[in-house]
Each structure stands twice: as structure tokens, then as C-alpha cells.
C-alpha positions as CSV (number, residue, x, y, z in Angstrom):
1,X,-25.6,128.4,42.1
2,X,-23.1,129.9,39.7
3,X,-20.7,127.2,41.2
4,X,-22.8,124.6,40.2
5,X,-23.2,125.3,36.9
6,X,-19.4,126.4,36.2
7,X,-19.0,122.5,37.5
8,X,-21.8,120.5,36.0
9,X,-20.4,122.7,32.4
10,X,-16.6,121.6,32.9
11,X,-17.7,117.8,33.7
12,X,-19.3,118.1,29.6
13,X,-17.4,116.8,27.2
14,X,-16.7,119.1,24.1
15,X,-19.8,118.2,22.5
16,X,-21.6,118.6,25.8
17,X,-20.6,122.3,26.0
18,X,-21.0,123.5,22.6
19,X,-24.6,121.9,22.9
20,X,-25.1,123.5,26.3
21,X,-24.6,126.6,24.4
22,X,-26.6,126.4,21.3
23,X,-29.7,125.3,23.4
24,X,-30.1,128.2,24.8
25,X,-29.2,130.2,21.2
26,X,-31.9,128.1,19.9
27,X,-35.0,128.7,22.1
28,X,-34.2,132.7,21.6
29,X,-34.3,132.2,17.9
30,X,-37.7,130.9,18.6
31,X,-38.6,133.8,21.1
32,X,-37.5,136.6,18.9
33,X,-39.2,134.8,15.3
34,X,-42.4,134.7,17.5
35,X,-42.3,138.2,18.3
36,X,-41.1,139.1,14.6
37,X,-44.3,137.2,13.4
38,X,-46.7,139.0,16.0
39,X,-45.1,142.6,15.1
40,X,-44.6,142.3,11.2
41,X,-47.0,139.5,9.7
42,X,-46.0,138.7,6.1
43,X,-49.9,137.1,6.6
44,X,-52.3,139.1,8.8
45,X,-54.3,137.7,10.9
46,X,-52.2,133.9,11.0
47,X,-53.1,132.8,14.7
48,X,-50.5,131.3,17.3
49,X,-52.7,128.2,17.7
50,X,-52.7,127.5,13.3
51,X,-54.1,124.3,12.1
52,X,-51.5,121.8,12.9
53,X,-49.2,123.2,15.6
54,X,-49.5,120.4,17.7
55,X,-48.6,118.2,15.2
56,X,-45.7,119.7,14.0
57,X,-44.6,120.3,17.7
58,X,-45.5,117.1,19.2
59,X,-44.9,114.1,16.4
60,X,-42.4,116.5,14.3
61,X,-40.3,118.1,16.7
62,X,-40.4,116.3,19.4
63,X,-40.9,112.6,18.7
64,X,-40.0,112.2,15.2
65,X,-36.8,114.2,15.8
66,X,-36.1,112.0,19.2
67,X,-35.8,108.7,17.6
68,X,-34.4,109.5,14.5
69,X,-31.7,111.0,15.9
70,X,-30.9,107.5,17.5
71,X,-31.7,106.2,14.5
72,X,-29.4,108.0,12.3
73,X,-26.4,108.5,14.6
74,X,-26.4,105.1,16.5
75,X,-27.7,102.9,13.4
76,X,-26.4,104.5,10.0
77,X,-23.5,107.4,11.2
78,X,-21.8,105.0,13.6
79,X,-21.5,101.9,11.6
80,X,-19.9,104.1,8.9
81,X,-17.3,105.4,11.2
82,X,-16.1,102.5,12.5
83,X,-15.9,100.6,9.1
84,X,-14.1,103.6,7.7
85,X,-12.0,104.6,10.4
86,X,-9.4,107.4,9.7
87,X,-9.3,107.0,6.0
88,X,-11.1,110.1,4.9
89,X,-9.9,112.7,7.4
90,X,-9.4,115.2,4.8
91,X,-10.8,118.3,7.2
92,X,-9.6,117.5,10.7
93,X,-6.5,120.0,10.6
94,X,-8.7,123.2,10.0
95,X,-10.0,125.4,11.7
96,X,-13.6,125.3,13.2
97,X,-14.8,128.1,11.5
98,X,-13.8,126.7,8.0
99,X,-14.8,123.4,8.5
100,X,-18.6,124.7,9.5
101,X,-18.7,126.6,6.4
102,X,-17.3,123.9,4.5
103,X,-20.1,121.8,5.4
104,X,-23.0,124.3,5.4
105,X,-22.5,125.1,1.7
106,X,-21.7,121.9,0.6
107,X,-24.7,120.5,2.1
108,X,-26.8,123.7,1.0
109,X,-25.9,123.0,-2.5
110,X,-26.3,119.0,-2.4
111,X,-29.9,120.6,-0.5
112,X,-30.4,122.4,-3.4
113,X,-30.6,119.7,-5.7
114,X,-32.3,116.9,-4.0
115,X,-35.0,119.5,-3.2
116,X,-35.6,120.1,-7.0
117,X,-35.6,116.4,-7.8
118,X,-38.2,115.4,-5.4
119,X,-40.5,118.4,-7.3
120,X,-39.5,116.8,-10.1
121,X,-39.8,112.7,-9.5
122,X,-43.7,111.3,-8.5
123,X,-41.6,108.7,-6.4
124,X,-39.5,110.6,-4.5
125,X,-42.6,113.9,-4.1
126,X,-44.2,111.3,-1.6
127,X,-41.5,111.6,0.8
128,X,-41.5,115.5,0.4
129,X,-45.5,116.6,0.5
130,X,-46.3,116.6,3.7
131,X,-44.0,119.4,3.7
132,X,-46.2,121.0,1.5
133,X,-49.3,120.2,3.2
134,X,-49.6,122.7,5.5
135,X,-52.2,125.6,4.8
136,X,-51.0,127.9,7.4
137,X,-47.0,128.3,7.1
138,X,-45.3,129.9,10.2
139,X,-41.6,129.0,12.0
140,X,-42.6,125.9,12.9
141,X,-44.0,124.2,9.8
142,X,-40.6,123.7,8.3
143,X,-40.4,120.8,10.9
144,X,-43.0,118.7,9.1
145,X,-41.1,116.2,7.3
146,X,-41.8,112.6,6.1
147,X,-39.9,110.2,7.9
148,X,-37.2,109.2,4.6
149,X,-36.5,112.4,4.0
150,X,-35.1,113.2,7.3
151,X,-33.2,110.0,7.1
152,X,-31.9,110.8,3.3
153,X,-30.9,114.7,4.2
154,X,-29.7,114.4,7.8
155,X,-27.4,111.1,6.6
156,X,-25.8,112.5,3.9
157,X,-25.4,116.3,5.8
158,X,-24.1,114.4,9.3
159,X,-22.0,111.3,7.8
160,X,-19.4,113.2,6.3
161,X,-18.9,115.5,9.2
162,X,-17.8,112.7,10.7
163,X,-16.4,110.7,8.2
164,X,-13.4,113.1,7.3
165,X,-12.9,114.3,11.0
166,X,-14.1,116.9,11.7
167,X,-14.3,118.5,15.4
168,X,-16.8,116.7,16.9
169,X,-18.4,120.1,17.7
170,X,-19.2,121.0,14.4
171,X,-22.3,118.8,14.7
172,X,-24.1,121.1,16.8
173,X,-23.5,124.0,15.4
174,X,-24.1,123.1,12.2
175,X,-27.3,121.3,13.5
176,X,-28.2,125.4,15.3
177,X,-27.9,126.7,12.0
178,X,-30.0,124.4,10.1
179,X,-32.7,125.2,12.5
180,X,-32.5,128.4,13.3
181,X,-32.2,128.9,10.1
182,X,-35.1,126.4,8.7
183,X,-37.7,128.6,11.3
184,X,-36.5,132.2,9.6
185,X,-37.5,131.1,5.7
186,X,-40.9,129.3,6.7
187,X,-41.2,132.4,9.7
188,X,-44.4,134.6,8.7
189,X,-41.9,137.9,8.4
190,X,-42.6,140.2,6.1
191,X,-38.8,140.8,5.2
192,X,-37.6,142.8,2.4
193,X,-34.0,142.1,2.0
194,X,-33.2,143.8,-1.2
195,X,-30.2,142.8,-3.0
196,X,-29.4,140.4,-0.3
197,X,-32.2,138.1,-1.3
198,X,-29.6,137.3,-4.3
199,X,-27.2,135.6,-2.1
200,X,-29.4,135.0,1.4
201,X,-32.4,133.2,1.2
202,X,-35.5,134.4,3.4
203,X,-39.4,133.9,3.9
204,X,-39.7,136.5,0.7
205,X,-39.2,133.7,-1.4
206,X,-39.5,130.6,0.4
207,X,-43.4,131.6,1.6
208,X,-44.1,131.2,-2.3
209,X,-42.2,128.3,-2.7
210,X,-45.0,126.8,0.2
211,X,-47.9,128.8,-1.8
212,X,-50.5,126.4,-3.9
213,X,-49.7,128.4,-7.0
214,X,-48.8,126.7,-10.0
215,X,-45.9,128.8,-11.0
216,X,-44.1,128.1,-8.0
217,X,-43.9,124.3,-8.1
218,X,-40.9,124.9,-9.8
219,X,-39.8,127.2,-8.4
220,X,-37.1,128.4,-5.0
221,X,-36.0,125.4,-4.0
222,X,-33.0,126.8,-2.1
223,X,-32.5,126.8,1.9
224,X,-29.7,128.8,3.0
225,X,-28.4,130.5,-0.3
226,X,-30.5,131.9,-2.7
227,X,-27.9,132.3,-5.1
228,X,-28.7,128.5,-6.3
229,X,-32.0,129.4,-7.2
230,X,-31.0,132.7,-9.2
231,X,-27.4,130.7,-10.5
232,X,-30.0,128.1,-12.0
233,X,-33.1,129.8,-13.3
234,X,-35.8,128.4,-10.4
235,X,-35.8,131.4,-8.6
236,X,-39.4,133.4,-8.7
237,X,-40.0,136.7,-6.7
238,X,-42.9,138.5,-8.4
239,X,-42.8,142.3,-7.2
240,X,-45.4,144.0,-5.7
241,X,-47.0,140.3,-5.3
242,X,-47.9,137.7,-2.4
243,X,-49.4,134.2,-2.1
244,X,-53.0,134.2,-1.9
245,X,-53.2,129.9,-0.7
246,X,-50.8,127.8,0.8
247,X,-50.5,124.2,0.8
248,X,-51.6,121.1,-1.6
249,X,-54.0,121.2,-4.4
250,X,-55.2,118.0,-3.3
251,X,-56.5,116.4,-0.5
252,X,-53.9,115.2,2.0
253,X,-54.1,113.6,5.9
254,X,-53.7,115.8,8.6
255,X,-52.7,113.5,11.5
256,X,-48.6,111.9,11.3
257,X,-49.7,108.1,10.9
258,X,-52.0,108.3,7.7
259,X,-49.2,111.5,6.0
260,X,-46.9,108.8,6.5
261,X,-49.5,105.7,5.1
262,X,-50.8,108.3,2.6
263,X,-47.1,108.4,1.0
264,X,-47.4,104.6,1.0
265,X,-50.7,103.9,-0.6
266,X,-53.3,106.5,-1.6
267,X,-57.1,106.2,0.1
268,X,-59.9,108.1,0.9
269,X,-60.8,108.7,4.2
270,X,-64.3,109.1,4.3
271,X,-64.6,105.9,2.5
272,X,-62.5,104.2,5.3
273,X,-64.3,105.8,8.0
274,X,-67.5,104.1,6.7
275,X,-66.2,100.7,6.5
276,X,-64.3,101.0,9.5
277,X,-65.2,101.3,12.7
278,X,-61.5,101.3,14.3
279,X,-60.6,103.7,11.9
280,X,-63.2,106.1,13.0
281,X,-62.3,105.3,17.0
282,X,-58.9,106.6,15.7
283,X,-60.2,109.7,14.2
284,X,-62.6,110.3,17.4
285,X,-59.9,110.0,19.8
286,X,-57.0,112.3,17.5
287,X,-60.0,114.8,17.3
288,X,-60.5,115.0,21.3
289,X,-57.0,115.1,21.7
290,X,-56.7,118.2,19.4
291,X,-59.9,120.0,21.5
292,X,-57.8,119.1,24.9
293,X,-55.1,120.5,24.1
294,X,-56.9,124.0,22.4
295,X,-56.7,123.3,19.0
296,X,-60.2,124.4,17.6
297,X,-62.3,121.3,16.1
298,X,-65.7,121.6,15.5
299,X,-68.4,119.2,17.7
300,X,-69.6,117.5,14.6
301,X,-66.2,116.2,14.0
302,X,-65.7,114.7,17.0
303,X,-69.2,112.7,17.3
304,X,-68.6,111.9,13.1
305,X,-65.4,110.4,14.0
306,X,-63.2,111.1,11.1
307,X,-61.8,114.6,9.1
308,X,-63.8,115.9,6.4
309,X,-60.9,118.0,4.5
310,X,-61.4,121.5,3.2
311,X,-63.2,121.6,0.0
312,X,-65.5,119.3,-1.6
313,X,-65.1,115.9,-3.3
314,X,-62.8,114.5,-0.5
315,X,-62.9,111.2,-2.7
316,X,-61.3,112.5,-5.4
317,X,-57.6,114.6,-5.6
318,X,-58.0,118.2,-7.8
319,X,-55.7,118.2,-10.2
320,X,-54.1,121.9,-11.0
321,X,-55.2,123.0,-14.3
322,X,-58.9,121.1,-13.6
323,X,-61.9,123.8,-14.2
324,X,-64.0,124.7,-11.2
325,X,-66.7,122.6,-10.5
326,X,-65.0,119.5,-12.8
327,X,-65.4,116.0,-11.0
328,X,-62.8,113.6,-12.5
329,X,-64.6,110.9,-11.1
330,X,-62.6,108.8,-9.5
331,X,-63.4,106.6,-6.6
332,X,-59.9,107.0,-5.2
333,X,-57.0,110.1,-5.4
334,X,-55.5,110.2,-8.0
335,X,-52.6,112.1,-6.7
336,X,-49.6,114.1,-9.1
337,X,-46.5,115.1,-8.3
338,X,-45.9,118.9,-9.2
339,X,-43.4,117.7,-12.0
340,X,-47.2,116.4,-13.4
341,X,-48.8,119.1,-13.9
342,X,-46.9,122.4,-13.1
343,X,-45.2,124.7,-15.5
344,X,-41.3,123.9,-16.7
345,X,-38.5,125.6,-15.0
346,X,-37.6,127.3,-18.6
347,X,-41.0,128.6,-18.4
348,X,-39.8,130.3,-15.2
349,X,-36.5,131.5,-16.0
């Protein structure tokens, strides 16, 4: 058996092997994050099967991550390479280990700021709030990302790995520590990291960067290094405090086809569901789906056909700020950006 492998192993080529080997790093990241969350909840009482697992496992993970990675490497990278060539091979004569730092802070930083805009830009918030959307954050949700994003950040990290020639190997193992380390700060750990938290960022800060708190829509926007956040006045770690609500302060889809539409073109649901009797087929059918596979949806639902989403108007989009009870009226979202209505970064820093 051991034979076997030791074969099928030497027969990869160098990228083949390295990946062989952050696989397996990868799925015990996940084992030991899941027994971190059991053990020491940063939020009690979070269950394993949260509002939206399978959709950040199955279209996310899975699907999304499937074809884009096609898309990216075999329709954008590729293209690049071979019209570029050797020109830019500026790395290729270092070592590994330097060229993976290289890239992992260069790409943190460019992370850092590209985050921040698309807090601060209405247009470019659409491609990021479905990252935002989920109510119940744990090591998974950090894979819920709108389709442009993805293709934006993963272009711009991967490209010029291989542009200035880099070992092919440094692909996967930067691609293992952007996951592994994407599942630690959205992981529901309660981790106090002290004076580490300057430099390192963790789920201390980036579970209130996910909170629907108005003083954190500004606010942590780093990934890997905290120090960006602290270096440019956006960081915001309240002692002694936690988020009380995660998530939007609107209304959003909770199935992958209408996030994606609802970034396109705002609309009600409810109001489709009654002039549509497709779109509430679609509904019924993403709702028995959800009960086969154990995710909790109440009868009513399913026989109703279409989601009724937490909290009352669904027709009309909450604006932060408005007071309780307050109906703006409108017969459609109107939907803000966080740069709309949440506090300056000055008033942070």
C-alpha cells in the first residue's frame, strides 16, 4: 500500500506534490477550528448546522470555487503568461520561503485596501455584501463571496506569482494559507491574543468587522496582518466588549442565484413571489432541498413557496440610523452602502 502511494506521489509533478500535501494540511485545519469552536465559543450556543451552511459549502466552496478556478487560471492567468513570457521574472532566483512571504504581504496589503474601498464605494459594496450577509459567522462563512470579487482578488493575488516566475509551487501554498487562514478570523474562537493582535489578525477583531454595528463599517478591514488596520486608524477592538448582531441591516437573499441578481438589480421578493408563479416553484424547491439535506425550514415556508426574511417590512431596506418602528415607505429596497450611512474612519481613530 505504502508502495503505491510512494509511486502514484513520485509520478506528480512539483505542483502535484506540494498540493498532495497541503490537502491533507487543509482538512486538519478544518478538523481542529471545528473542535476550537465546539470547546471555546466566541458565541454560545452557534449550532453546526447555522443558517446557510449548505450554501456556503455547496455553491461557495464547492461549485463556485470549481469553475472559477478554470476560469481564472485557464482564461485570465494563462493568456497573461504567454503574452508576457519571461519579461518580468524578477523573483524566480529566490528562495521558496521568500518568495511566499513576498507574495502573502504584498497581497495582504493590496487586500487591505481594496477591502476598505469596497466599504467605501456603493458600486463596488455590491460585489462585497454577501460577505456580510451572513447572521451566523463561523469558519466557513468567509467562503461566501460574490462571483467579481473572487475574480478581482484571486487575479491580482495569482497573476503575478506567475508573472515574475515564481516556483510554480508557491501557488498552493500560498493558496493553504489564504484558507486556512480565511477559516481562523471568521472561526467562532474566543481568542485573546494580546499584543499579538497588533501585528496578527484573528476572529477578536474580524467577528466585529462581520457585526451589524454601525461603528464597525469602518472599521478592520485587514486579513492576515492587523498591523494595517492599527498603521491606518480603522482598527476597533472595544475591551471588555462583543457583537451583539451579525450580518446586514437590510434585507438580503439567502439562496446564490438572487445574492448574485440582488447585486445586479434590487427587488423584493415577496412582491415577485406574488406575480410569479416560477419564481415561487424556485423558492419551493430551494426550500425542500434545504429540509432534505437537515437544514431547519419551517412547513409554512415550503407550502408558501418563497423566504419571508427576518424582520418586518421585507419590501422596504432599514436604513442604520432609521428609528424603530419608522417605515420609509418605499415599494422597493432602497439599499446603502456602509460608506452611506456609517460613521467616518476619523471618527474611529
Amino acid at each position: 500500500m505504502l508502495e503505491t502511494i510512494s509511486r502514484f506521489y513520485d509520478g506528480l509533478s512539483p505542483v502535484g506534490r506540494t498540493t498532495a500535501i497541503t490537502t491533507p494540511i487543509l482538512l486538519l485545519a478544518v478538523v481542529v477550528l471545528l473542535v476550537l469552536e465546539r470547546k471555546y465559543p466566541y458565541r454560545k450556543g452557534l449550532p453546526f448546522f447555522r443558517e446557510g451552511l449548505f450554501l456556503d459549502l455547496f455553491w461557495y466552496t464547492l461549485v463556485q470555487s470549481y469553475f472559477l478556478q478554470i476560469l481564472i487560471f485557464g482564461f485570465i492567468i494563462a493568456p497573461l503568461a504567454k503574452h508576457f513570457g519571461a519579461q518580468f521574472h524578477w523573483v524566480s532566483s529566490w528562495p521558496v520561503a521568500a518568495q511566499v512571504g513576498f507574495f502573502v504581504v504584498t497581497h495582504d496589503f493590496y487586500i487591505y485596501w481594496f477591502h476598505r474601498f469596497q466599504h467605501n464605494s456603493a458600486f463596488f459594496w455590491r460585489t462585497h455584501e454577501a460577505h456580510h450577509s451572513g447572521k451566523q459567522v463561523d469558519w466557513l462563512a468567509g467562503s461566501r463571496s460574490h462571483i467579481v470579487e473572487i475574480i478581482i482578488n484571486q487575479t491580482i493575488e495569482f497573476a503575478p506569482i506567475v508573472l515574475l516566475g515564481a516556483n510554480p509551487i508557491v501557488v498552493p501554498i500560498k493558496a493553504l494559507i489564504d484558507a486556512v487562514w480565511g477559516m481562523y478570523i471568521h472561526a467562532n474562537v474566543d481568542v485573546h491574543s494580546g499584543k499579538l493582535q497588533y501585528v496578527i489578525n484573528g476572529p477578536e477583531m474580524h467577528l466585529w468587522h462581520h457585526a451589524d454595528h454601525e461603528e464597525v463599517y469602518f472599521a478592520n478591514f485587514s486579513t492576515k496582518f492587523a498591523v494595517w488596520d492599527w498603521l491606518f486608524g480603522t482598527a476597533y477592538l472595544p475591551e471588555g466588549r462583543k457583537p451583539i448582531r451579525w450580518g446586514l441591516p437590510y434585507a438580503f437573499p439567502k439562496d446564490y442565484f438572487l445574492q448574485h441578481a440582488f447585486s445586479v438589480h434590487r427587488f423584493d421578493e415577496g412582491a415577485l413571489a406574488e406575480k410569479s408563479a416560477l419564481f415561487r416553484h424556485y423558492h419551493g424547491l430551494r426550500f425542500r432541498v434545504l429540509r432534505w439535506v437537515g437544514q431547519r425550514v419551517p412547513a409554512a415556508k415550503v407550502l408558501q413557496g418563497w423566504d419571508v426574511p427576518d424582520g418586518a417590512p421585507e419590501t422596504v431596506a432599514r436604513r442604520p440610523g432609521d428609528a424603530p418602528g419608522d417605515n420609509p415607505g418605499a415599494a422597493a429596497p432602497v439599499i446603502l452602502a456602509p460608506a452611506e450611512s456609517a460613521q467616518s474612519v476619523s471618527a474611529l481613530s
